[in-house]
N, C-alpha and C positions, 0 to 999 in steps of 0.2 A: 189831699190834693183832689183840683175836682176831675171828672173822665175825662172831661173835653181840654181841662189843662195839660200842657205840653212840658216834658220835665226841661229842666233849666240846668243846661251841661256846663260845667264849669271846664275853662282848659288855662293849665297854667305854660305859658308857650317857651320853655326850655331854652336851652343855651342859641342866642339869635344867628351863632356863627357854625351853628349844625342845620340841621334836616326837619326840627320839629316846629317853623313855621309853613315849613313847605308841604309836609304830611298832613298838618290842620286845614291848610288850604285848599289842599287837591281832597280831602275827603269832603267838604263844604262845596267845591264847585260843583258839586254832583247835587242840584236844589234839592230832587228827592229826598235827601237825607232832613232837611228842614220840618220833613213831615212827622218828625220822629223827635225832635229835640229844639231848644231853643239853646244854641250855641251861644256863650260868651267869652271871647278869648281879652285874659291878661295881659296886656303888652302893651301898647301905644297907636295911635290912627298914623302915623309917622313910620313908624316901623314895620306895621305891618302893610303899610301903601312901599314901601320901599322892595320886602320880600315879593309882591303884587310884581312890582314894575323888572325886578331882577330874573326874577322864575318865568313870566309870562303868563301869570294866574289874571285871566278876566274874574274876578268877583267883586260886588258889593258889598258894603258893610254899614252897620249903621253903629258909631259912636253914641258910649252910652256915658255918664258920667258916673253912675257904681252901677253894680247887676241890678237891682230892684228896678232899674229902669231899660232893662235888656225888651225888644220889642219882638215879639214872637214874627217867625217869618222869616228871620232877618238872622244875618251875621253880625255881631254885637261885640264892639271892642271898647273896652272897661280899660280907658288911659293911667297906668301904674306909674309909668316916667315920661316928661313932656320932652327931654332932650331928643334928637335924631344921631343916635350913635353910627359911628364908619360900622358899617357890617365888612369885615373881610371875613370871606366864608373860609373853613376847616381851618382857624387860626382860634386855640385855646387860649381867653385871654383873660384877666382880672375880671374887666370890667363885664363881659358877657356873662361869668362865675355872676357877678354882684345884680345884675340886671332877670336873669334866671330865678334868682333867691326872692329879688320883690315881689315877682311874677307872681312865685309860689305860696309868698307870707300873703299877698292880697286873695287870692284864690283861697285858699285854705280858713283866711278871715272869714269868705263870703260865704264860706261852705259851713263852719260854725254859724252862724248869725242868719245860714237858712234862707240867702239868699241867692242860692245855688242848689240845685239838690242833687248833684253827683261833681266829682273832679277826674277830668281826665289831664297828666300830666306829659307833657311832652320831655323827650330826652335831656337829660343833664351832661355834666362832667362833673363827674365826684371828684375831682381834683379843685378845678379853679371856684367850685362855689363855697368850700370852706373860709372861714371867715371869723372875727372874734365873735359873733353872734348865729355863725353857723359852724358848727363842728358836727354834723352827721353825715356817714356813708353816703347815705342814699335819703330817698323819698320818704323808705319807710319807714327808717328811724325816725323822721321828722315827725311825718302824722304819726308814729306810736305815743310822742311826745303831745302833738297839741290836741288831739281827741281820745273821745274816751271808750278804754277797753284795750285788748290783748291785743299786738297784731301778728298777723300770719304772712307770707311771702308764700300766693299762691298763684301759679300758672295755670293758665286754663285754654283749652284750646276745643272747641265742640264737649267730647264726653273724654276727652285726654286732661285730666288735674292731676298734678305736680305741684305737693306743699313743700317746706322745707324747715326740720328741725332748728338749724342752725343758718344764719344767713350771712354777711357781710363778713366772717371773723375770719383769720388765717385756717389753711387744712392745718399746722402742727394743732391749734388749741380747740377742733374740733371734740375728740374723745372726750377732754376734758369738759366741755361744754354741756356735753349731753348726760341729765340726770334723770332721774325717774317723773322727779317733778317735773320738768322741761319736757317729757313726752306724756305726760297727763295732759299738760296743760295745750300743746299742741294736735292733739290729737282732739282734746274735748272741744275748740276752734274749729277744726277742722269738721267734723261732726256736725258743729252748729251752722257753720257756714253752708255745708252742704245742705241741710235743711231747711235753714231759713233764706240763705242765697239763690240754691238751685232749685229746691224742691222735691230735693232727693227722701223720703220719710226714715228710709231703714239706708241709711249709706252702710258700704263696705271700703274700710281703709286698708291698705296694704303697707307695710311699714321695710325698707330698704336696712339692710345690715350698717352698720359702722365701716366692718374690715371687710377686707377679699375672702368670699365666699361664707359672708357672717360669719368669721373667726374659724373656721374647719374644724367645731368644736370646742378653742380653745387654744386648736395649733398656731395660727394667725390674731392674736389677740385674743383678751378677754373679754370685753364689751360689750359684745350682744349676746352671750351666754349671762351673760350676771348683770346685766344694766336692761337693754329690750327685753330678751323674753319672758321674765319675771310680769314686769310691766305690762306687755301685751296679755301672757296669761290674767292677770290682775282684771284689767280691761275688759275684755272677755266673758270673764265671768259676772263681772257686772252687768252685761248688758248687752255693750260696745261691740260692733262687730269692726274688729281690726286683727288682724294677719301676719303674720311674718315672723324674725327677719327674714325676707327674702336676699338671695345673692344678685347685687345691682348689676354686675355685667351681665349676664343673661337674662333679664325681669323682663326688660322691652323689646329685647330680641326677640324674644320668646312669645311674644305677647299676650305674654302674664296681663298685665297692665289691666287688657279690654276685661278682666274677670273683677274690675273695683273701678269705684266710682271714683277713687282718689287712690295719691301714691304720696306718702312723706316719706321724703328722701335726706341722709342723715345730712348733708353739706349742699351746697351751692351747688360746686359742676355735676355733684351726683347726680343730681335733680333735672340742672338745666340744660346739661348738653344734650342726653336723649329728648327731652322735651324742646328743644330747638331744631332738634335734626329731624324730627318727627311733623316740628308745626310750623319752622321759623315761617315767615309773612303775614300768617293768621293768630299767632299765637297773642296774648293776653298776659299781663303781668297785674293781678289783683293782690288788693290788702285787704285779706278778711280778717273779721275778729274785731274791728274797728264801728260805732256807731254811727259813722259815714263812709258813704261809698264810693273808693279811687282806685280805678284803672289806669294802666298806661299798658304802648306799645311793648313788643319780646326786643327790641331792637336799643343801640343807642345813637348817640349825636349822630355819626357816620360822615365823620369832617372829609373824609377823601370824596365823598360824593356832594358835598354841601354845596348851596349857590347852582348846581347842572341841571337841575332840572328833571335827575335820574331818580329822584327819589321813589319810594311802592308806598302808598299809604294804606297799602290793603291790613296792616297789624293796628296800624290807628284807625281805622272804620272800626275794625273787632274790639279795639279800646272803646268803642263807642258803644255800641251796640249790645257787649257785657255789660257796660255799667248802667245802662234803659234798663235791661232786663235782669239785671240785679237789685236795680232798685223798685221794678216793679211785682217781684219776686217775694222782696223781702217787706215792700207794706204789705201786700197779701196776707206773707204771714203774721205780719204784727196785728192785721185787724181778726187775723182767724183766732187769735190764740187769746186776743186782747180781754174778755171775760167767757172762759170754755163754759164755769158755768152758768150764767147766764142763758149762756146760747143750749143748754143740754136744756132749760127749762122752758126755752121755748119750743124748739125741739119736741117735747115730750106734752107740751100743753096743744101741739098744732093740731 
């Protein structure tokens, strides 16, 4: 990409009867942000002139017929469906499920085919978008499925990251989940991301127990005696600087945390409730591990505020402006590392 090119944000605009046209919009009527990205949102010129006329958002846009014709400058809406659906706001319905889904299948197109160079996706309902052609939790299962590489469920918030061993599955099949290989293989993610994402060189991960108070030896479970810290010793010794298990109810309290660049936390709420309580409005929900790069907001639909007007898009500005600086990040290092030596030989001939 050339300097003076501006990267090309993809947004895939989320369930229409929540919060995630109105978060896209109030972080867009701020023009400054224009300086920074060439915004193109999935949805319809109908749809989102309607959210416009409902919220009271003064913005322009300018209708593209696919991204490749997205016009820098400008707010850019890439027509997915020509109908003008009844928006009733904070009403979970099929058809908003099925409208979300296009959204995301065109966005995620554009983003393979490079006609997009980052996605940020606006809030869903993992209820009404399943489908005989969508059967995934979440976002992330989706892109683990259409692009390629491992994905990780990681929060990010300034120098606050929060990964997650295990993501979308119930707490009983937790334990079960979690194998030796499953924490190589998140942990090596996690590692990479920080280097090639943030720029971290030598990251430090800290790895959260399984049970209350990482098993108290063995009194409280066996699982992090015989499953992590085998693992983490293993890790370790190779190289890897990663830690623990630490005991999760005191880790953040304590603030253990600010001593590691990252935290993998064995489950979901392990992970996400201190890191909400800590970040919620700015916080960052990224998929690393993935050879494209997608952020969204810590928040979801938030159908009792939908349609008011109340909404904060201060966590989708932060969705923006991680995935700029993730992706400016990570060509950095694709060109630093692209031939080392080569570069050691010119280097040494200069």
């Amino acid at each position: 990409m050339e300097e003076t090119q501006k990267i090309k944000l993809g947004i895939s605009i989320g369930d229409i009867k929540g919060i995630g046209c109105e978060v896209a919009l109030k972080t867009f009527e701020d023009a400054r942000m224009l300086d920074f990205c060439t915004p193109i949102l999935f949805a319809s010129n109908k749809t989102i002139t309607q959210q416009k006329t409902d919220l009271g958002i003064d913005i322009a846009f300018n209708g593209a017929k696919d991204a490749s014709q997205a016009v820098e400058g400008k707010i850019n809406i890439v027509n997915v469906w020509k109908e003008a659906p009844q928006i009733e706001y904070g009403q979970a319905t099929k058809e908003a499920g099925a409208l979300a889904i296009q959204s995301l299948k065109a966005a995620v197109k554009a983003l393979k085919d490079g006609e997009i160079d980052v996605l940020v996706t606006a809030p869903i309902n993992k209820n009404n978008i399943q489908a005989e052609d969508f059967k995934f939790p979440g976002h992330t299962d989706y892109l683990a499925k259409e692009l390629k590489g491992e994905s990780l469920m990681f929060m990010v918030a300034d120098s606050l990251r929060v990964g997650l061993l295990t993501d979308h599955i119930a707490v009983k099949d937790v334990a079960q989940a979690i194998t030796p290989k499953l924490i190589r293989n998140k942990v090596a993610i996690m590692e990479k991301s920080l280097q090639m994402d943030f720029g971290i060189r030598r990251p430090r991960i800290a790895l959260l127990g399984i049970n209350p108070h990482s098993g108290d030896n063995g009194t409280i479970g066996e699982e992090d005696d015989k499953i992590l810290k085998p693992v983490i010793q293993e890790l370790f010794n190779k190289g890897t600087l990663v830690y623990g298990p630490y005991s999760a109810d005191s880790f953040f309290g304590s603030n253990t945390h600010q001593n590691f660049d990252a935290v993998l936390a064995a489950y979901h709420d392990q992970g996400l409730i201190p890191f909400k309580t800590l970040s919620f409005g700015k916080g960052v929900n990224y998929t690393a591990g993935l050879d494209k790069v997608r952020t969204s907001p810590d928040h979801g639909t938030a159908y009792e505020i939908a349609g008011k007007g109340m909404a904060d898009e201060s966590s989708f500005k932060e969705a923006v402006f991680t995935a700029i600086q993730v992706f400016r990040h990570r060509t950095e290092y694709m060109e630093l590392t692209k031939n080392p030596l080569q570069k050691q030989k010119i280097k040494r001939g200069a």
